[in-house]
C-alpha positions as CSV (number, residue, x, y, z in Angstrom):
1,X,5.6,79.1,-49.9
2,X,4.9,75.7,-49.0
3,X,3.3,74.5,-45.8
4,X,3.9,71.5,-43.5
5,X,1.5,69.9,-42.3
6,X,1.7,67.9,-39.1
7,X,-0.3,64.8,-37.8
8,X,-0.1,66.6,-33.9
9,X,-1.5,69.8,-32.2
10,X,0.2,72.5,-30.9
11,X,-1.0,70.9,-27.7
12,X,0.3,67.6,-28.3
13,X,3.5,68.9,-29.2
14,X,4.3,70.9,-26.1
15,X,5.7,68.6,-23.1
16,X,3.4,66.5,-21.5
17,X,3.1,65.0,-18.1
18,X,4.0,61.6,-17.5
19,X,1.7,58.6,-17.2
20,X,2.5,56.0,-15.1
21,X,0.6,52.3,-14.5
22,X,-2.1,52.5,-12.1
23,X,-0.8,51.1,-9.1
24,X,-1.8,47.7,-8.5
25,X,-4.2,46.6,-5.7
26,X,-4.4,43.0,-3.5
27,X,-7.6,41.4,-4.8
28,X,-9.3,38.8,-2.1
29,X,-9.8,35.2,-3.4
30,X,-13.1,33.0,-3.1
31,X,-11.9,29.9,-4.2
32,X,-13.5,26.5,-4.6
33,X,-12.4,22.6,-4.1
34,X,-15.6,20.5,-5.3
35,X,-14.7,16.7,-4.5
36,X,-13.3,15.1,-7.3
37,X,-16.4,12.9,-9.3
38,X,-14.1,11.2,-12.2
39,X,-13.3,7.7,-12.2
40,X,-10.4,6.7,-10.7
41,X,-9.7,10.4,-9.6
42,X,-8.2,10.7,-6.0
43,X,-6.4,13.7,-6.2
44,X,-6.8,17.3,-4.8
45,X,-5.8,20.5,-5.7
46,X,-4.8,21.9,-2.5
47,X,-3.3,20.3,0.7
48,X,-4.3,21.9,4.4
49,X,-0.8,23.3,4.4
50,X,-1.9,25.4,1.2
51,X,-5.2,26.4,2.6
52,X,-3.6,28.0,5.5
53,X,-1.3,30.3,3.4
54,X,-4.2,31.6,1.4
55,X,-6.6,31.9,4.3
56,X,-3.8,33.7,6.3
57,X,-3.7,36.3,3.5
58,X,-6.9,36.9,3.9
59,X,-8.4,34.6,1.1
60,X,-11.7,32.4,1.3
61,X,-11.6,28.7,0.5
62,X,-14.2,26.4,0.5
63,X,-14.2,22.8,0.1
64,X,-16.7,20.0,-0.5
65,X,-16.9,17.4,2.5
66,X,-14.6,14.6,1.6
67,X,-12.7,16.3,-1.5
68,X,-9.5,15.4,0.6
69,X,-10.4,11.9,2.0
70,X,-8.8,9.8,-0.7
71,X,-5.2,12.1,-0.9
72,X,-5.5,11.3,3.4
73,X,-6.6,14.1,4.3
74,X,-9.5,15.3,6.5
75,X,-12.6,17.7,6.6
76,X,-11.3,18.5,9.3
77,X,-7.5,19.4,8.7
78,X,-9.0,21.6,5.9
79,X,-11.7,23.3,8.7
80,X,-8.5,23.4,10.8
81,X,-6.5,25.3,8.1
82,X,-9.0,28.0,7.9
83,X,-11.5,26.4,5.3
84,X,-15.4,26.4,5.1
85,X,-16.1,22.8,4.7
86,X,-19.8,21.8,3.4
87,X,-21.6,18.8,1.9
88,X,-23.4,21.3,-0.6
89,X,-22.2,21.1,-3.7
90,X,-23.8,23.4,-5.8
91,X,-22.6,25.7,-2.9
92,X,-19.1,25.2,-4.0
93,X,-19.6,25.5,-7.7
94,X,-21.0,28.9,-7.4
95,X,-17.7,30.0,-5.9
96,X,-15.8,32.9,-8.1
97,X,-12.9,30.9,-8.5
98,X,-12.5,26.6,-8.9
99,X,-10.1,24.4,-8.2
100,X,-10.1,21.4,-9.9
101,X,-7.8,18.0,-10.7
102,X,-10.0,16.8,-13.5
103,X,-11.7,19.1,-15.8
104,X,-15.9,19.8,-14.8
105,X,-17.9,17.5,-16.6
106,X,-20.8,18.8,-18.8
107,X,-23.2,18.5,-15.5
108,X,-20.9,20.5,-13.1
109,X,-20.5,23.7,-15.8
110,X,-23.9,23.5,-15.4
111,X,-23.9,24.5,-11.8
112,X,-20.7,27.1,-12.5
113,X,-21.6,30.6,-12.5
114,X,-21.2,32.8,-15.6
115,X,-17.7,34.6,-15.8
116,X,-16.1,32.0,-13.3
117,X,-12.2,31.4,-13.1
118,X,-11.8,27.8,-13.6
119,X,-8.4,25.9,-13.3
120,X,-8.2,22.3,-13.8
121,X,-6.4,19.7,-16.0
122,X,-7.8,20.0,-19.8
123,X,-6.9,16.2,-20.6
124,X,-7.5,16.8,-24.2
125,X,-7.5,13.5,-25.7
126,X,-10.9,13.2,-24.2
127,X,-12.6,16.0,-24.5
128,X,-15.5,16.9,-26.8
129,X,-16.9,20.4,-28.8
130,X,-19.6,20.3,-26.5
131,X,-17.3,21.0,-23.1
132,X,-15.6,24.0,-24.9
133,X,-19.2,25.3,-26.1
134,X,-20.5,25.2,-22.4
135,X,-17.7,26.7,-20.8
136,X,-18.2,29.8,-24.0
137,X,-21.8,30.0,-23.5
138,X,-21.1,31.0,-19.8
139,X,-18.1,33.3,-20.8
140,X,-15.8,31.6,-18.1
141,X,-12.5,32.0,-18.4
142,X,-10.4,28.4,-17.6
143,X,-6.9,27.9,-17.4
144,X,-5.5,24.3,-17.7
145,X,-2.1,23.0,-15.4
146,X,-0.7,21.3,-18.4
147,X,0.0,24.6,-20.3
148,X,1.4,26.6,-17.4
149,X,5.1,28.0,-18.5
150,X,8.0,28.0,-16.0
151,X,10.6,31.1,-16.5
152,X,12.6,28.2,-18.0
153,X,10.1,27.4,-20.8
154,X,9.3,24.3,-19.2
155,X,5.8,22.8,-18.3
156,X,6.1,22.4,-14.3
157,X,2.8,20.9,-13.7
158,X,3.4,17.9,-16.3
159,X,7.0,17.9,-15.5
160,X,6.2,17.2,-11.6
161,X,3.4,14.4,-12.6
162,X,5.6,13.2,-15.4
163,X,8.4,12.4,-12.5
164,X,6.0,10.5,-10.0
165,X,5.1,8.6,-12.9
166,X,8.4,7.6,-14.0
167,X,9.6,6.3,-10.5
168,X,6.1,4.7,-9.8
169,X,6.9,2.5,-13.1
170,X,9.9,0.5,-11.6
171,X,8.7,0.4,-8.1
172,X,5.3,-0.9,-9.5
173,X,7.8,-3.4,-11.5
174,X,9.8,-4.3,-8.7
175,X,6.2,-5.4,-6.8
176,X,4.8,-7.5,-10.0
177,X,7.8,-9.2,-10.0
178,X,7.1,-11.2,-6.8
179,X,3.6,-11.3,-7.2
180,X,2.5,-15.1,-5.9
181,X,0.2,-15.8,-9.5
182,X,2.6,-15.4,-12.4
183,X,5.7,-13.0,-11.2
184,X,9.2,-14.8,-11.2
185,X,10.2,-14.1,-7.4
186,X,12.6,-11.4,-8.9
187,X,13.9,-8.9,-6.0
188,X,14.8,-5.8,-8.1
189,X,18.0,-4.6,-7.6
190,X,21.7,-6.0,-7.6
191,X,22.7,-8.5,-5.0
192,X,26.6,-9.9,-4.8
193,X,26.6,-13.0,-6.9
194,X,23.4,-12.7,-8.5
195,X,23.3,-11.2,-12.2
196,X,21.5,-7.2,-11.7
197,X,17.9,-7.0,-13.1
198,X,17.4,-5.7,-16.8
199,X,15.8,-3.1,-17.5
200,X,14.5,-1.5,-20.6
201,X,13.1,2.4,-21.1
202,X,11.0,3.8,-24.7
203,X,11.6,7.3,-23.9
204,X,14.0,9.7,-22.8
205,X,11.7,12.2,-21.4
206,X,10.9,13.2,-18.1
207,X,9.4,10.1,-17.4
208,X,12.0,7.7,-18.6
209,X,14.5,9.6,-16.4
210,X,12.5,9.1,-13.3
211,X,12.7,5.4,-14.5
212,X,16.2,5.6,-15.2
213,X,17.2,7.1,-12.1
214,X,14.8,5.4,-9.7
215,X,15.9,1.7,-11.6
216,X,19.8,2.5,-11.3
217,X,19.4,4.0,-8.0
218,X,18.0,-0.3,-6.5
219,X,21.1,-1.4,-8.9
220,X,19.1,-2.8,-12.4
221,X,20.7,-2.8,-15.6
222,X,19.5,0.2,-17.7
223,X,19.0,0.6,-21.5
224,X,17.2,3.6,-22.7
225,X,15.6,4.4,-26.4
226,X,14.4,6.8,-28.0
227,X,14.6,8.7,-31.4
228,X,16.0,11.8,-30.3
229,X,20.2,12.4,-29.6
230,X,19.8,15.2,-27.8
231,X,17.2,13.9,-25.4
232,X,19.5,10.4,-24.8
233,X,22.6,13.3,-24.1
234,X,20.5,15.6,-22.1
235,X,19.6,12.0,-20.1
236,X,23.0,10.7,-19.9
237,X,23.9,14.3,-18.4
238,X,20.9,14.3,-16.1
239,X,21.8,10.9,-14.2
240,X,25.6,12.0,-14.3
241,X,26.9,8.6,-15.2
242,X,26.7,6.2,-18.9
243,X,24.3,4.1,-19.0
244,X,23.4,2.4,-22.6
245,X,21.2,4.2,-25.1
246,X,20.4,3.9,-28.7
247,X,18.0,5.3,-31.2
248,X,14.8,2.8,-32.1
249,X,16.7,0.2,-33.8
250,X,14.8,-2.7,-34.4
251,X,17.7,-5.4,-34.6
252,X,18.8,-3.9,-31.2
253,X,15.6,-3.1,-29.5
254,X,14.6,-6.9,-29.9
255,X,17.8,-8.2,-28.6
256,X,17.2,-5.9,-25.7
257,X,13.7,-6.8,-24.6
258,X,14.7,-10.7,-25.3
259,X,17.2,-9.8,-22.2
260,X,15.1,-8.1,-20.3
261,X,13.0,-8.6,-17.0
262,X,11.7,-5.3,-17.2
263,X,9.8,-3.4,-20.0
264,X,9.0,0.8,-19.2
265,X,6.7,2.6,-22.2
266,X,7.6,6.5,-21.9
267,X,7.5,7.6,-25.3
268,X,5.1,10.5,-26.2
269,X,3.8,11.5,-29.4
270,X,1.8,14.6,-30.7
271,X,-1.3,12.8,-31.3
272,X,-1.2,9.1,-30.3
273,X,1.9,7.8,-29.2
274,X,3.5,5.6,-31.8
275,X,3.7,1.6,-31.3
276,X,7.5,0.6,-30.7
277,X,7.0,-2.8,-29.8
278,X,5.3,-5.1,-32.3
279,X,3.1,-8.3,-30.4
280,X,5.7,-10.3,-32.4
281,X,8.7,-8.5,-29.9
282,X,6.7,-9.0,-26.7
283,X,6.7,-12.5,-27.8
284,X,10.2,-13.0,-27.9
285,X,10.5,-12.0,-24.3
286,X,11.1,-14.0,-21.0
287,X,7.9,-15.8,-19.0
288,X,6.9,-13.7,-16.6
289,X,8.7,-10.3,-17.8
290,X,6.7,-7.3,-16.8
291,X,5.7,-4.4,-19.5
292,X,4.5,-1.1,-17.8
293,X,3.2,1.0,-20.1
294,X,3.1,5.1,-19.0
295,X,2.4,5.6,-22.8
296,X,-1.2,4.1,-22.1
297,X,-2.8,8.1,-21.6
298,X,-2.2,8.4,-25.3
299,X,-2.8,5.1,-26.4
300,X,-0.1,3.1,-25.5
301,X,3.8,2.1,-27.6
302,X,3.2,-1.6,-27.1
303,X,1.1,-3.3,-29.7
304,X,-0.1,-5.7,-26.9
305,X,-1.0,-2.9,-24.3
306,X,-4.9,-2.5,-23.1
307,X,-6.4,0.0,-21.0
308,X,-6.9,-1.7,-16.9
309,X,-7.8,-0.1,-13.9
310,X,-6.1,0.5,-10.3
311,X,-8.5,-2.1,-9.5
312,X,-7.6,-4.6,-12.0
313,X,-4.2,-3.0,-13.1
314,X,-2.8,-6.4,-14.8
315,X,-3.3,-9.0,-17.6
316,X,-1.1,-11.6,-19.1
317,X,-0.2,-11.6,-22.8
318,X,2.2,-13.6,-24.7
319,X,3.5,-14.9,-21.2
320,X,4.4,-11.0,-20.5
321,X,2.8,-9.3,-17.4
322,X,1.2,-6.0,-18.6
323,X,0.5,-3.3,-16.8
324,X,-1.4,-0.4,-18.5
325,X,-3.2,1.7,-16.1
326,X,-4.0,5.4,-17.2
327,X,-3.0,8.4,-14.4
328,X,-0.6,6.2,-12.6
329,X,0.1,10.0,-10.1
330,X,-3.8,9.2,-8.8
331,X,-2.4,5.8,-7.4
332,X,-0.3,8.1,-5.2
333,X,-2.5,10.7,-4.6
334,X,-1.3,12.4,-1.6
335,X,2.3,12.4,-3.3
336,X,0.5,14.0,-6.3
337,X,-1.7,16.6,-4.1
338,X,1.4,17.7,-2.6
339,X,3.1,18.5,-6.3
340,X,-0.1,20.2,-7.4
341,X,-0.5,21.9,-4.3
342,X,2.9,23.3,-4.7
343,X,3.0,24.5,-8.3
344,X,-0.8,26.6,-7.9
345,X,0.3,27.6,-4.7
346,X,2.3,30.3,-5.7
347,X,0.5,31.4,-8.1
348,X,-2.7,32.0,-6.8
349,X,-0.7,33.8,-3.7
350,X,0.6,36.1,-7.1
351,X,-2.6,36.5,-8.6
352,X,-3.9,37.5,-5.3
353,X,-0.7,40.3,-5.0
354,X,-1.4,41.3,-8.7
355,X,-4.5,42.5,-8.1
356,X,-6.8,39.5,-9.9
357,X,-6.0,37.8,-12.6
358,X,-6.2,40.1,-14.9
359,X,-3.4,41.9,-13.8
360,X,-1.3,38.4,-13.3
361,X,-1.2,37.5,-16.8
362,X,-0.2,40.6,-17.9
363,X,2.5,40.4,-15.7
364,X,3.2,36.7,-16.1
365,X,2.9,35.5,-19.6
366,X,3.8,31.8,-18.4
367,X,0.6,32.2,-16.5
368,X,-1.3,33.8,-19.6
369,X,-0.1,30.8,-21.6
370,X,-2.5,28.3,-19.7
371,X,-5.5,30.0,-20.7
372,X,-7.2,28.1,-22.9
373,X,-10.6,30.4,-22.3
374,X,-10.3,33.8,-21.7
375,X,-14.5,35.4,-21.0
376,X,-16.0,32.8,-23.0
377,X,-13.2,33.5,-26.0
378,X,-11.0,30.3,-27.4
379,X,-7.6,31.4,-27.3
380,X,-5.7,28.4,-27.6
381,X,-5.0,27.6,-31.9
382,X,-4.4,24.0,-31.2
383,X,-7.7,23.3,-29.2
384,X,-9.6,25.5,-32.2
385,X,-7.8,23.4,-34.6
386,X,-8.4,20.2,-33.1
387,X,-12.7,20.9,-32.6
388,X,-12.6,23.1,-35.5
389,X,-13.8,26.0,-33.1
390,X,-12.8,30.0,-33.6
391,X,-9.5,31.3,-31.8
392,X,-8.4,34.3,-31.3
393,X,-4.5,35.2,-30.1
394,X,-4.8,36.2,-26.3
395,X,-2.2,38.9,-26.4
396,X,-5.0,40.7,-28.8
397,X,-7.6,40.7,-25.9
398,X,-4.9,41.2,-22.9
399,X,-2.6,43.6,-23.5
């Protein structure tokens, strides 16, 4: 006679009594705002109105004298708010928690704490090995806006940027077009009897919408490109009327900017954004037409385009007005504090209700898709594939 054998106990193979998650409890928040150090940077992550919500649940949140000054706000609307407002710095980078627009520099991780929460921007494009080594060698976990999930798959935090940036391209337009040294005197929009202003978008993202909307809405002339159908539909859907759209055409992307007064660069690409408009093109435009190239963050789409600053945001080529100024959201930064403000808000109220954030991105996985560092461990492939560094899948380590 033959016997079974089985992997279980008689034990384990009587009923057992159920196990159920460990209820979750409210964790208290430290957070910290150090001002903002990088060039050009005048954002902040948090507004006064934000500070109140946390501090009213019971959070802590200290800020660096004058973090707020350039987004218009005050040391002491943020002492107001319920903040702890001081001039030392190292203070504030020894915080449990950071708040951040632009990633630390190599001479801030320095002052972090080991096993520190960091969330920030990771502005890829100019980062190095050695940030990514220094964040692992203190084991800090970091968690960057730009790969934050909605429940709809999108990115809100580069959405929301993405949209100040696409309106601030025409009304930065509409202003170089009366400037006194080289603009032609243009008022943007459509007034009875005089022919409408022309207007031409690379791009039908996010951005090129904004511009689309925000150029229709003052009464220009629209005509939108880009090498993607569904994007051009999902557009022509978006701003609920037709406007003119074609895929990258040479012959009638040339006749177009020949036309036009206007010239917005919103096209994206995964590495460097590919050049659309040869130097030959920008010199078959009008004098005095304005190109305002978005695209400039990842190198620029028009052959002609340089790198300026909100200080000097112009030069002249070919007869053409460009303007090629990197993070065009800083040049509004109380606009783009407000936008930030409102897309962390709710999710450090959550991580706060979930018990840490441990707990939140096992509950929320378009949370746990912004880490990018998770104790000192690379979990993002692309960053590992980029610096050639080791990554591990997250959902291995949080389960």
């Amino acid at each position: 006679m033959s016997i079974t054998l089985t992997p279980f106990t008689k034990q384990q193979l009587l009923p057992q009594e159920e196990k159920l998650e460990i209820g979750r409890f409210k964790s208290e928040l430290f957070i910290g705002i150090p001002k903002e150090t990088s060039y050009q940077e005048r954002r902040i992550c948090l507004t006064p109105d934000a500070v109140n919500s946390l501090t009213y649940e019971g959070h802590r949140v200290m800020i660096e004298s004058g973090a707020g000054e350039s987004s218009s706000y005050s040391d002491k609307e943020y002492s107001d708010a319920g903040a702890e407002v001081t001039k030392d710095t190292k203070k504030v980078f020894g915080c449990p928690m950071l708040l951040k627009v632009e990633p630390p520099t190599l001479a801030e991780i320095k002052m972090i704490n080991p096993e520190t929460i960091i969330i920030s921007a990771i502005q890829l494009k100019t980062k190095k090995k050695e940030y990514f080594e220094a964040l692992a060698q203190k084991k800090i976990t970091a968690l960057a806006f730009e790969y934050i999930k909605d429940e709809d798959g999108s990115y809100p935090a580069v959405k929301s940027l993405s949209e100040i940036a696409g309106t601030a391209s025409i009304l930065i337009a509409a202003e170089l077009m009366i400037t006194d040294e080289f603009g032609k005197g243009l008022l943007f929009g459509n007034i009875t009897g005089v022919p409408p202003t022309e207007v031409v978008i690379l791009g039908a993202g996010t951005v090129g919408e904004f511009a689309a909307k925000t150029a229709i809405g003052l009464g220009a002339n629209v005509k939108v490109f880009d090498n993607s159908i569904t994007k051009l539909r999902r557009l022509q859907n978006n701003l609920n009327q037709r406007i003119f759209t074609s895929t990258v055409q040479q012959k009638a992307l040339l006749k177009a900017l020949r036309r036009c007064d206007v010239a917005i660069g919103a096209m994206r690409g995964k590495e460097r954004c590919p050049i659309i408009v040869t130097e030959t093109m920008v010199e078959h435009m009008k004098k005095g037409a304005v190109i305002v190239d978005v695209s400039i963050d990842t190198g620029g789409c028009f052959e002609t385009s340089e790198v300026t600053t909100h200080e000097k945001p112009t030069f002249i080529k070919s007869n053409v007005l460009h303007y090629c100024v990197p993070n065009i959201p800083s040049r509004y930064s109380k606009t783009a504090s407000l936008s930030i403000s409102n897309i962390l808000t709710p999710y450090l109220l959550q991580i706060a209700e979930d018990g840490g954030l441990e707990s939140a991105i096992r509950c929320n996985k378009g949370l746990k898709n912004g880490i990018y560092l998770y104790h000192g461990i690379l979990t993002n492939k692309a960053i590992g594939e980029w610096f050639d560094l080791p990554d591990n899948d997250i959902n291995l380590l949080v389960f």
